[in-house]
C-alpha positions as CSV (number, residue, x, y, z in Angstrom):
1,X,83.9,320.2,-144.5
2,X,84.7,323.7,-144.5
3,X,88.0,324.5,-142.0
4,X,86.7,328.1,-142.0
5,X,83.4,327.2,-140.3
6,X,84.5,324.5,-138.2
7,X,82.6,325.4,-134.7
8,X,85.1,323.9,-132.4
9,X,87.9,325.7,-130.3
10,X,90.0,323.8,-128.2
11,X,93.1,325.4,-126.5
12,X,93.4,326.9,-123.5
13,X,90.6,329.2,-121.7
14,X,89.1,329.5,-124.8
15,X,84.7,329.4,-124.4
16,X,83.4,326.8,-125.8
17,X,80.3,327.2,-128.5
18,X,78.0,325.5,-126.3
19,X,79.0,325.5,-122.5
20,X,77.6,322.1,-121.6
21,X,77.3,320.4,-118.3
22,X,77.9,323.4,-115.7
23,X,74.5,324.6,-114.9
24,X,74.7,323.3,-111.5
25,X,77.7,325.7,-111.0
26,X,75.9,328.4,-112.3
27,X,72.6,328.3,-110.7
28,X,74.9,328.3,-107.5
29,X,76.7,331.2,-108.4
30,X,73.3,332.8,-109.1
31,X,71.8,331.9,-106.0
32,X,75.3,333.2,-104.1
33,X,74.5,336.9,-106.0
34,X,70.9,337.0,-104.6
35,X,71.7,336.4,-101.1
36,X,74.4,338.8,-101.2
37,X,72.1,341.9,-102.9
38,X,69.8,340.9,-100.4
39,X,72.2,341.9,-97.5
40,X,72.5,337.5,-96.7
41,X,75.8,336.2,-96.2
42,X,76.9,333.4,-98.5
43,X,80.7,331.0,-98.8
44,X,82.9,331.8,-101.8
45,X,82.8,329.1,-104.6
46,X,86.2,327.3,-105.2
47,X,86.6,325.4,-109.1
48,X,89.2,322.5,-108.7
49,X,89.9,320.0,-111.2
50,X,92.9,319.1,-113.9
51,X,93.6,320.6,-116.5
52,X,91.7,321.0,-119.5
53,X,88.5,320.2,-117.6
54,X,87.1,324.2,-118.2
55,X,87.9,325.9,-115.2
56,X,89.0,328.9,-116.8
57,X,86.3,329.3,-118.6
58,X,83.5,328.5,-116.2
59,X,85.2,331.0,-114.2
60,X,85.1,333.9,-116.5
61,X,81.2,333.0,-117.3
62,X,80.8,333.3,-113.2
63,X,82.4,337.1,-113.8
64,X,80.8,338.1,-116.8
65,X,76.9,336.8,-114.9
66,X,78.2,339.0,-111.8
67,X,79.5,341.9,-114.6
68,X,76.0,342.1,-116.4
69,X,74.4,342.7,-112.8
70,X,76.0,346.1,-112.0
71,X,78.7,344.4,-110.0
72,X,82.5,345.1,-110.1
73,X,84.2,342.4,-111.2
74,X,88.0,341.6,-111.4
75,X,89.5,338.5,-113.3
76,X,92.8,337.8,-111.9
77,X,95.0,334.7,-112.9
78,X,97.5,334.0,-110.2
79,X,101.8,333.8,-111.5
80,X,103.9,332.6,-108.6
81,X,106.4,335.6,-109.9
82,X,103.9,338.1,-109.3
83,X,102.4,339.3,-105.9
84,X,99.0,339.8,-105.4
85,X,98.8,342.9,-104.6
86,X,100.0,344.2,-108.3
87,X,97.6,341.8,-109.6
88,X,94.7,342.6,-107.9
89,X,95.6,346.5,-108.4
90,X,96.0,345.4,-112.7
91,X,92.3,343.5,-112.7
92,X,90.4,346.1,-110.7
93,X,92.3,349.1,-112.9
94,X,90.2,347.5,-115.8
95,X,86.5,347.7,-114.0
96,X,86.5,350.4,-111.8
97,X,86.9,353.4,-114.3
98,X,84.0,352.5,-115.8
99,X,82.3,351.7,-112.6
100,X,83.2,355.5,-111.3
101,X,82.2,357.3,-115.0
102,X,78.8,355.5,-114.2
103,X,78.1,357.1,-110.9
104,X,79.8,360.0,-110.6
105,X,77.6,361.3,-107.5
106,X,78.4,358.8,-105.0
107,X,80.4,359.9,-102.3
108,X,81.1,356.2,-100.8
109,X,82.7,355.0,-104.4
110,X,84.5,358.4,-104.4
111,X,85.9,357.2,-100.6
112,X,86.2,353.8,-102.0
113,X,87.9,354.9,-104.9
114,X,90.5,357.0,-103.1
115,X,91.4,353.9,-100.8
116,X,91.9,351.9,-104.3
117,X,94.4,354.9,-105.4
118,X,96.1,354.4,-102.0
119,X,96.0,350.4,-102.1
120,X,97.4,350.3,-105.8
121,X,100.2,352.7,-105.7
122,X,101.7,350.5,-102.5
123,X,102.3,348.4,-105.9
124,X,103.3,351.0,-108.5
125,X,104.4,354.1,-107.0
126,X,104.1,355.4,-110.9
127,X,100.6,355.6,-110.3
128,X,100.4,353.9,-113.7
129,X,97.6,351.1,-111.9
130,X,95.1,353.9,-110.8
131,X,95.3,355.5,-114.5
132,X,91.5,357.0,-115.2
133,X,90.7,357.2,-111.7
134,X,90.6,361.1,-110.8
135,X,90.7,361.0,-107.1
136,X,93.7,361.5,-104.7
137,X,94.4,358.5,-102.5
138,X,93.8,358.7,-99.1
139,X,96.2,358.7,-96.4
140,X,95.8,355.8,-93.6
141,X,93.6,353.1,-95.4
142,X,95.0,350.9,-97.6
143,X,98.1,351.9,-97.6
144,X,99.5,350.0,-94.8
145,X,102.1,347.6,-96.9
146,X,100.0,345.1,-94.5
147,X,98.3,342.6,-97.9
148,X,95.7,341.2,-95.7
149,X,94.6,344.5,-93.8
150,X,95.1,346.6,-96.8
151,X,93.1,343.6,-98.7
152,X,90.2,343.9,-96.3
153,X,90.1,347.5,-95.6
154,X,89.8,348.1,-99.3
155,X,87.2,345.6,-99.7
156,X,84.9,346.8,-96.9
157,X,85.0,350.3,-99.0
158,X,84.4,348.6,-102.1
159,X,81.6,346.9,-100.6
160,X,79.8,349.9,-99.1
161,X,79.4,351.8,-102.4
162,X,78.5,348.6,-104.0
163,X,75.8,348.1,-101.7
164,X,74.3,351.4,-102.1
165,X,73.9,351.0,-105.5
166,X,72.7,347.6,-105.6
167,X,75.2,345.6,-106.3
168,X,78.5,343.8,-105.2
169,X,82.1,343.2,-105.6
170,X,83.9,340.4,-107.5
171,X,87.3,339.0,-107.2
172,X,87.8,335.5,-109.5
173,X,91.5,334.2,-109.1
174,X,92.5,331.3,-111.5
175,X,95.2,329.2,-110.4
176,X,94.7,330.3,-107.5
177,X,97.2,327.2,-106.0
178,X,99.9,329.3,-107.4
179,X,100.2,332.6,-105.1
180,X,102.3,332.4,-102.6
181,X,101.1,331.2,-99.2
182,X,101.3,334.9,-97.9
183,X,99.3,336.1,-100.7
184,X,96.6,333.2,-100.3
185,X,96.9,334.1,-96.3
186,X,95.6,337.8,-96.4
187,X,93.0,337.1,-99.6
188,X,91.7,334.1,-96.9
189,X,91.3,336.8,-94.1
190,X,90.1,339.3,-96.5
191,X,87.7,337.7,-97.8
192,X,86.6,336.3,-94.4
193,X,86.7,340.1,-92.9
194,X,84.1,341.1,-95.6
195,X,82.1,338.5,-95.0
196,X,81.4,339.6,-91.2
197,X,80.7,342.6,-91.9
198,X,77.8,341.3,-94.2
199,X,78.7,343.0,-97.0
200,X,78.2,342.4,-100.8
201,X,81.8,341.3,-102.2
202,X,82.5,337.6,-103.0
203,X,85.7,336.0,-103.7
204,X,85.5,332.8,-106.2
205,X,88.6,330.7,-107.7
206,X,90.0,327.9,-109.7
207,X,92.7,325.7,-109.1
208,X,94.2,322.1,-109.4
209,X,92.8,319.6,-107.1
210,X,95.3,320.7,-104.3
211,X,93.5,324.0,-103.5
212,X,92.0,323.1,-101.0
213,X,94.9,322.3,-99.3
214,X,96.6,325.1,-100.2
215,X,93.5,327.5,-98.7
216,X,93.3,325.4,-95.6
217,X,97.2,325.5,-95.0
218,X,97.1,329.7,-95.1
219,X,94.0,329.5,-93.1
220,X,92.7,326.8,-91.1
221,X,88.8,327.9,-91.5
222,X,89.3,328.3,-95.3
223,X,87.5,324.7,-95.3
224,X,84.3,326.7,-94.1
225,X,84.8,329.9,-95.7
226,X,84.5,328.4,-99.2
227,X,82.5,325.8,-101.1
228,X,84.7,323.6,-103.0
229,X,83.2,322.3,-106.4
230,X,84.7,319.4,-108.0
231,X,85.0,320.2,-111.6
232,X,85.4,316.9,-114.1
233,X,84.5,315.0,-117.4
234,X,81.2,315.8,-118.5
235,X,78.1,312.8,-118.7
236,X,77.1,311.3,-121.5
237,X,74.2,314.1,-122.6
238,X,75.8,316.9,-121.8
239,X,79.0,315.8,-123.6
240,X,76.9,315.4,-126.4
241,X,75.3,318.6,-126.1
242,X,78.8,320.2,-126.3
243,X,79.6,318.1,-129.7
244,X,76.2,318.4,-131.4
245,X,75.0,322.2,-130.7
246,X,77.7,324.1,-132.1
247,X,77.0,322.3,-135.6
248,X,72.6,322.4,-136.0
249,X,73.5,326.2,-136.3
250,X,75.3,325.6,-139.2
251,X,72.5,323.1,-140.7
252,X,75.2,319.9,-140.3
253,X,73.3,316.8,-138.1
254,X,75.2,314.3,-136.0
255,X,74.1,310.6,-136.8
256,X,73.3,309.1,-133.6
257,X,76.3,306.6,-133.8
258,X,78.8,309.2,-134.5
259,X,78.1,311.3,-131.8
260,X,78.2,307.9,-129.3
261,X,81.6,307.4,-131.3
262,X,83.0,310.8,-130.4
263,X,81.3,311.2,-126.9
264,X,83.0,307.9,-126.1
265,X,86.9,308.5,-127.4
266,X,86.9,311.8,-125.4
267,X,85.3,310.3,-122.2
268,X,83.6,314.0,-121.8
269,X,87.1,315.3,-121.3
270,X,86.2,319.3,-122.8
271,X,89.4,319.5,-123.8
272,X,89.1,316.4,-126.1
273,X,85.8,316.8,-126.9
274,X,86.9,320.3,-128.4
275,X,89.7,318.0,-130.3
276,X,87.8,315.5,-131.5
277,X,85.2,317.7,-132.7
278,X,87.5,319.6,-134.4
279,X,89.5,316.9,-136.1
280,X,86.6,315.3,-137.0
281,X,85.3,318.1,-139.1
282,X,87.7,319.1,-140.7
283,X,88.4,315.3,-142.4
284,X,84.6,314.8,-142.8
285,X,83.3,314.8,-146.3
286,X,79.9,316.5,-145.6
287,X,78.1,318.3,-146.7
288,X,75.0,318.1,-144.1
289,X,75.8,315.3,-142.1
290,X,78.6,313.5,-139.7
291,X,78.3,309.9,-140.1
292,X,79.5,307.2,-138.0
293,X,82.5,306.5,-140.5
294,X,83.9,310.0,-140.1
295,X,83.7,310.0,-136.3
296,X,85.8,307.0,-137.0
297,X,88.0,308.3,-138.9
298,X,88.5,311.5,-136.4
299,X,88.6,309.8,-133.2
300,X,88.8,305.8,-133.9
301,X,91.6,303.7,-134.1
302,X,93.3,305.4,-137.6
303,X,93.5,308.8,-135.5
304,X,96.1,306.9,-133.1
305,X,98.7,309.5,-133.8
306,X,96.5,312.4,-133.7
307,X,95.3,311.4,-130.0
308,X,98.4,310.7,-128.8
309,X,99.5,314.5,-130.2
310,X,96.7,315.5,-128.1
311,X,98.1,313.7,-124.9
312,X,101.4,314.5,-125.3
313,X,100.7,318.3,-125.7
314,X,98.1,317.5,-122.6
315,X,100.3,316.0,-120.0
316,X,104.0,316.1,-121.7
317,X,104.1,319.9,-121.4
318,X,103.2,319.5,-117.3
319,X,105.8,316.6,-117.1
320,X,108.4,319.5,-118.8
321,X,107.6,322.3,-116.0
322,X,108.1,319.5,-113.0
323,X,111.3,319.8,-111.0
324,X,114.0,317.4,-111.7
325,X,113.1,315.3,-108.6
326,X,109.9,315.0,-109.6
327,X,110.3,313.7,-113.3
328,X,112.7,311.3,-111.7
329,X,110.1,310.3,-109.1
330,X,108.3,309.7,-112.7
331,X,111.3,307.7,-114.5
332,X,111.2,305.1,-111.4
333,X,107.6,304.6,-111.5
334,X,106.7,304.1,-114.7
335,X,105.9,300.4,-115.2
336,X,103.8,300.0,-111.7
337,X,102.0,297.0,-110.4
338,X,98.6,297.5,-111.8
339,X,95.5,297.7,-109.7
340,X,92.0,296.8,-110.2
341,X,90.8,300.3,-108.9
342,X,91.5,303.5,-106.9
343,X,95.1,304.1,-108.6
344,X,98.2,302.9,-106.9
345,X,99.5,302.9,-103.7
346,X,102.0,306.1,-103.3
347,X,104.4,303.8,-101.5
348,X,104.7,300.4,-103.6
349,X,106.5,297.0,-102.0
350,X,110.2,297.1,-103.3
351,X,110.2,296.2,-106.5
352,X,113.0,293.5,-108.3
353,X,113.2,296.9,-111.1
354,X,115.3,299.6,-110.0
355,X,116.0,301.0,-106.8
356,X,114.0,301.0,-103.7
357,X,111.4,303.7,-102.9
358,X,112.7,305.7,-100.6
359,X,111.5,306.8,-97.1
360,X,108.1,309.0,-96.4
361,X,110.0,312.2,-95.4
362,X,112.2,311.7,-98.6
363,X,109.7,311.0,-101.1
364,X,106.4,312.9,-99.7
365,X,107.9,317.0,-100.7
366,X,108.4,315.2,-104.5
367,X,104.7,313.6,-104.7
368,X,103.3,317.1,-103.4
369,X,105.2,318.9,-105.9
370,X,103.6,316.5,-108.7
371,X,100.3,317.0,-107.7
372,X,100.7,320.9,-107.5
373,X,102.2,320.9,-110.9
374,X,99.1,319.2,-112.2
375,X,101.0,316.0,-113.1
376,X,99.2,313.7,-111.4
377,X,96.2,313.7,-108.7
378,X,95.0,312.3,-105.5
379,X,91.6,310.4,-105.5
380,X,91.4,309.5,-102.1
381,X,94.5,309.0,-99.2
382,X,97.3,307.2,-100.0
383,X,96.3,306.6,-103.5
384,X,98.0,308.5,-106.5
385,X,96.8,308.8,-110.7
386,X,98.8,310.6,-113.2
């Protein structure tokens, strides 16, 4: 069929044409939204999950529902290179103009806007972060070099105008397990400051299956402060949902068999259900009609080679950013006793390949680094899967 109208778009962070399967996620990101307008206090959400499972995505959808209300929003994505401060300064540079041009009578965004001034040039003296933003920055507030009380004093301003006009603050941080433990410190006690003082500002993320951790290393109450959402595969109907939406638009059907075909090679992975979809229409004859042969063809045992392209784009590229230790952690383990179910044991009997596992204190920094690199996960204590 026709490349050009193909529906599917997988890569990275890229929306989906039908969002499928995360309507639990959002109805609780709707519900948080009410209680705060209604002066309620509410947790932060947390996304964790591999990659490729839509994160990213689910999280800008959370913004733009919070954006559509009135709110101001910020979309930050965490770099380990990059403090939080700068970042923070760079997403709320991009709202708040707009924000201020809105409601140019209120003196509490006027305040709140002069503390932003104050809280942005402690990043860019320039003044190149606050551009469009007409107000001198206040002296005293925000301007502490202190992240966490700079963080919180800022938000509490940000949070008063909000309120008065009915609305809220956002701050969504993707890879959020990648700031530096300083920088997840102060946004912990931020966000936890705003949140006694009962006012309308929110902080959600996304992040590997490790956030938690992360959060509840930089502050121990970050276990209660947040919810954590486990973000996966999708079941069986809402996988199909994602395949067979995007294409009744364009008048082409999925035969029942071909959709079971495709929903069952991808496992309701979105990243592969994205692939397959795609592959599969673009070697599908048409013109109306995806039959079981072409799911076949585009995701059955003569795709071998494209699937294993996918995996090795998938998981290869997060095998290339590990550490040297780790990868050689990898090299020693790769032919594993096999076990009936919950992975394998993180510390195996010695085995007659290679040389023996090395002790807990020695090994332990190399597994963590793995799982914070994304290469492999933890399903339950003790247990590892790549």
């Amino acid at each position: 069929m026709d490349a050009v109208l193909n529906p599917y778009a997988p890569g990275a962070g890229l929306r989906p044409p039908e969002l499928a399967g995360r309507e639990p996620e959002r109805q609780m990101f709707g519900v948080m939204l009410d209680r705060l307008e209604a002066g309620r206090s509410n947790q932060g959400i947390m996304l964790t999950g591999l990659r490729g499972v839509g994160k990213t995505v689910l999280l800008e959808e959370l913004r733009a529902t919070a954006e559509t209300r009135g709110w101001v929003t910020a979309f930050i994505e965490a770099a380990g290179s990059q403090p939080f401060r700068l970042l923070a300064s760079q997403a709320l540079t991009r709202s708040l103009p707009s924000v201020s041009s809105r409601h140019r009578s209120s003196a509490r965004l006027k305040r709140a806007l002069s503390v932003f001034k104050a809280f942005s040039l402690k990043a860019s003296p320039d003044g190149s972060l606050s551009m469009g933003i007409d107000v001198d920055a206040v002296v005293g507030r925000g301007d502490s070099g202190d992240l966490e009380l700079d963080l919180s004093e800022l938000l509490a301003d940000l949070g008063e105008a909000a309120a008065e006009l009915g609305a809220g603050v956002l701050l969504a941080i993707d890879e959020l397990q990648a700031l530096p433990k300083a920088d997840v410190t102060a946004l912990a006690g931020a966000a936890h400051q705003a949140d006694r003082l009962g006012l309308p500002t929110a902080v959600v993320g996304a992040g590997l299956p490790n956030l938690p951790r992360v959060l509840t290393e930089a502050k121990s109450y970050a276990e209660r402060l947040f919810a954590y959402r486990r973000i996966g595969a999708l079941d069986e109907a809402a996988a199909s949902e994602a395949l067979s939406r995007p294409t009744e638009g364009l008048g082409v059907a999925w035969l029942p068999g071909a959709l079971n075909r495709a929903v069952s090679a991808s496992a309701g992975y979105p990243f592969f259900l994205q692939a397959f979809g795609k592959h599969i229409w673009d070697h599908a004859p048409g013109p109306d009609a995806i039959t079981l042969d072409d799911a076949d063809a585009g995701a059955g045992r003569r795709s071998t080679r494209a699937r294993r392209g996918l995996l090795r784009f998938s998981l290869g590229t997060r095998h290339a950013c590990a550490t040297v230790l780790p990868r050689s952690h990898g090299r020693r383990r790769r032919r594993p006793r096999r076990h009936s179910r919950g992975g394998r044991p993180t510390w195996p009997p010695s085995s007659r390949r290679g040389p023996a596992p090395r002790s807990v204190d020695q090994e332990g920094p190399h597994l963590l680094a793995q799982v914070g690199h994304g290469g492999v996960q933890r399903p339950r204590h003790g247990r590892l899967h790549q």
